[in-house]
C-alpha positions as CSV (number, residue, x, y, z in Angstrom):
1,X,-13.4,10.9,-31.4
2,X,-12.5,10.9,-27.6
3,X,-12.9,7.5,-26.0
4,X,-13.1,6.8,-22.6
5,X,-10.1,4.1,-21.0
6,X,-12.5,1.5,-20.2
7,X,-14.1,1.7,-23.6
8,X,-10.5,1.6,-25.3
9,X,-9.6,-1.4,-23.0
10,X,-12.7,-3.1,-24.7
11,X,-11.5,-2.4,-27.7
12,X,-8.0,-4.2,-27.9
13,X,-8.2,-8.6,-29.1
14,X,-5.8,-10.5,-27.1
15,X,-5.4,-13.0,-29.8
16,X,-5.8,-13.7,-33.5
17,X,-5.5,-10.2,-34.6
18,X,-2.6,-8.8,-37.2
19,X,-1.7,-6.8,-34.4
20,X,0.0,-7.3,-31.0
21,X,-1.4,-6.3,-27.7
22,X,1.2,-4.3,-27.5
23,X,0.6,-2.2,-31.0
24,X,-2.5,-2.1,-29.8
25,X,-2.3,-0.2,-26.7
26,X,0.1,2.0,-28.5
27,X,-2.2,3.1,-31.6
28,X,-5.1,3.5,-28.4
29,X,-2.6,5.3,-26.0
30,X,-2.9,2.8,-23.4
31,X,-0.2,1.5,-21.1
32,X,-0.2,-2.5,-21.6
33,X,0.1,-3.2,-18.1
34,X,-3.1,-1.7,-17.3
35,X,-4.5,-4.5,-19.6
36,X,-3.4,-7.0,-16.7
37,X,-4.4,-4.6,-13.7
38,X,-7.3,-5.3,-11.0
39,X,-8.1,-3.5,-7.9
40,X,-7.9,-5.3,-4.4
41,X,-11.2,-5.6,-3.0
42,X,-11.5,-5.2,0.9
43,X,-10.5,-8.3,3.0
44,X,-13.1,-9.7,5.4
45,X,-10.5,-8.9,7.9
46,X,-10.6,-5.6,7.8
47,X,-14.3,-5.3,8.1
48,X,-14.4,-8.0,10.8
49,X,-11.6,-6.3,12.9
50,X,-13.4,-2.8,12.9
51,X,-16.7,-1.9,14.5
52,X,-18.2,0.5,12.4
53,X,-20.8,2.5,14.4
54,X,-22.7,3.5,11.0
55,X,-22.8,3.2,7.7
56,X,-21.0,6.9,7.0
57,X,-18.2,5.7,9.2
58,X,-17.4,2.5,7.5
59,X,-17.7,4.4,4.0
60,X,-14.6,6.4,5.2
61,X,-12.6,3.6,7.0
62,X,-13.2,1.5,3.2
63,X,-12.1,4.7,1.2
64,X,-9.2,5.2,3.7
65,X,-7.8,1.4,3.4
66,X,-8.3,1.4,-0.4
67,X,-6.5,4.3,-1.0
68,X,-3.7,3.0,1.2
69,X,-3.7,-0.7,-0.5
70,X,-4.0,0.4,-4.4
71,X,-1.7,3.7,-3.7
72,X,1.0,3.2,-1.2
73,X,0.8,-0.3,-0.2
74,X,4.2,-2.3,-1.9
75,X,2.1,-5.3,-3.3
76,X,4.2,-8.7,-3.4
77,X,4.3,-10.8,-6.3
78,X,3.5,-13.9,-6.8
């Protein structure tokens, strides 16, 4: 049976199983750090520092940052 990732995600118990996470995501084929992982939403910043003429144009300009700050951008940690 072919599960989906989000539906395997759902399927792993962070605690009190005999497993560990880590089994886990092995026996479902999922890397452990995407356990941990959540998209940056848009900053008000951006939004507020562009004037979008319409809402086709700020469609692009979101799908243009986002694919900069979740694929290229060199996040900082904490």
């Amino acid at each position: 049976m072919n599960r989906s990732l989000s539906e395997r995600r759902k399927m792993i118990e962070m605690g009190g199983n005999a497993y560990s996470i880590s089994e886990q995501c092995r026996m479902l084929s999922i890397h452990r750090s995407g356990l941990y992982y959540s998209p940056v939403g848009e900053s008000e910043e951006n939004i507020y520092l562009h004037a979008y003429q319409d809402g086709v144009e700020l469609y692009e300009g979101l799908k243009k940052y986002f694919q900069f700050y979740n694929h290229q951008h060199y996040h900082q940690s904490l």
